[in-house]
N, C-alpha and C positions, 0 to 999 in steps of 0.2 A: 905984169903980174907974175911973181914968182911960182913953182910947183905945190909951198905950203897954203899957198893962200887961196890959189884954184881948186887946192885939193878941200881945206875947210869950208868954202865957200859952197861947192857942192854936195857935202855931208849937210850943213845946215838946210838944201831945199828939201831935204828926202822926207819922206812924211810916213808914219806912221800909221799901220793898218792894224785892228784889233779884226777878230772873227769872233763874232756872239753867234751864241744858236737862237733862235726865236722860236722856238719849241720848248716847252718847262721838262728837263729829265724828270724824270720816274722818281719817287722817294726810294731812296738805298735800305730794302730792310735787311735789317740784321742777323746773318746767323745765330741757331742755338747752339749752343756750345756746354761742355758741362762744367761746371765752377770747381776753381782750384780743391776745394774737397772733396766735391765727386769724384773725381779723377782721380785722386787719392784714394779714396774707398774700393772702385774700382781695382785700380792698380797693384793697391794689396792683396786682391783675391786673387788679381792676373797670376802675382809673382807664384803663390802660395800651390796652383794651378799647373806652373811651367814648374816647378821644384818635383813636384809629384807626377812632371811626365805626362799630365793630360788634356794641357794646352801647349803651342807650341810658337804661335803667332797672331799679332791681332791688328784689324785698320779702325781710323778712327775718322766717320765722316760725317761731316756739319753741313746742315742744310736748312732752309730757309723758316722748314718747320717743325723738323726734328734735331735730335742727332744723337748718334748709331756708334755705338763700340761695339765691332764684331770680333767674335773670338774662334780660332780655328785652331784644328788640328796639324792641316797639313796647309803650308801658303796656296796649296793650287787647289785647296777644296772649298765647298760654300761652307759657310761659317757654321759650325756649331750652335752657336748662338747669340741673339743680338743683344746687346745691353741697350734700352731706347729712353730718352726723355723727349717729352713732349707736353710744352708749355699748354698746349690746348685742353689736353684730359689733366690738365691741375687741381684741379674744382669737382671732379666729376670721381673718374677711380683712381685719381695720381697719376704724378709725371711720370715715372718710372714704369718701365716693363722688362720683364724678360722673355723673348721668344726664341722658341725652341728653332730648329733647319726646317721644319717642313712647315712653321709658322704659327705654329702654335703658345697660344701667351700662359708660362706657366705661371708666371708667378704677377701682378702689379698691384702700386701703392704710393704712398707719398713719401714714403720715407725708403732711401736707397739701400740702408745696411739690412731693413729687412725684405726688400725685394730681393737681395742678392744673397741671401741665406738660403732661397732654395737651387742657388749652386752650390754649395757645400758640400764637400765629402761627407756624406753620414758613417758616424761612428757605431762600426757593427758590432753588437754585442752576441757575445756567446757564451755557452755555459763552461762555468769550470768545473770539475771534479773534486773534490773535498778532499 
């Protein structure tokens, strides 16, 4: 028997081992995330925000039951405040929240642009002289 033939001839005994678990995994749920327009709506206030010097960085993190745009002043401080959706209060007072650093929910609803209206610079009026 030549070297290719002893050699093929022992590749053909080899046998093949699969590994199954016998245990069913967990169903994979899904992160919330916020949809390509949120994030847009957002992200225009972000910009509108860091222009005017009073944001300066933000993290954005998905979790199994929320998920959190926080917005800060400085990277190494707590967040100013959290921008939150949460598919669970949809029905109830809306997905949307904004909470203040010490936790506080100022503003929530179902609808994002005007949850996020009470970040907005208010435009200070004053009097003028004639």
């Amino acid at each position: 028997m030549s070297e290719t033939e002893n050699g093929s001839s022992q590749e053909s005994n080899r046998a093949v081992v699969s590994v199954t678990s016998t245990q069913p995994s967990p169903p994979v749920r899904p992160l919330v995330a916020f949809n390509r327009q949120e994030l847009n709506t957002i992200l225009r206030l972000y910009g509108r925000m860091v222009a005017d010097g009073e944001w300066r960085d933000y993290a954005i993190d998905l979790m199994k039951e929320k998920a959190v745009f926080s917005v800060f002043r400085h990277t190494s401080e707590m967040p100013l405040y959290r921008i939150e959706k949460d598919p669970k209060m949809a029905r109830r007072q809306g997905a949307f929240s904004v909470v203040a650093a010490g936790g506080l929910i100022l503003k929530r609803g179902h609808d994002l642009t005007q949850v996020l209206r009470v970040l907005e610079k208010k435009k200070h009026l004053r009097v003028v002289d004639a």
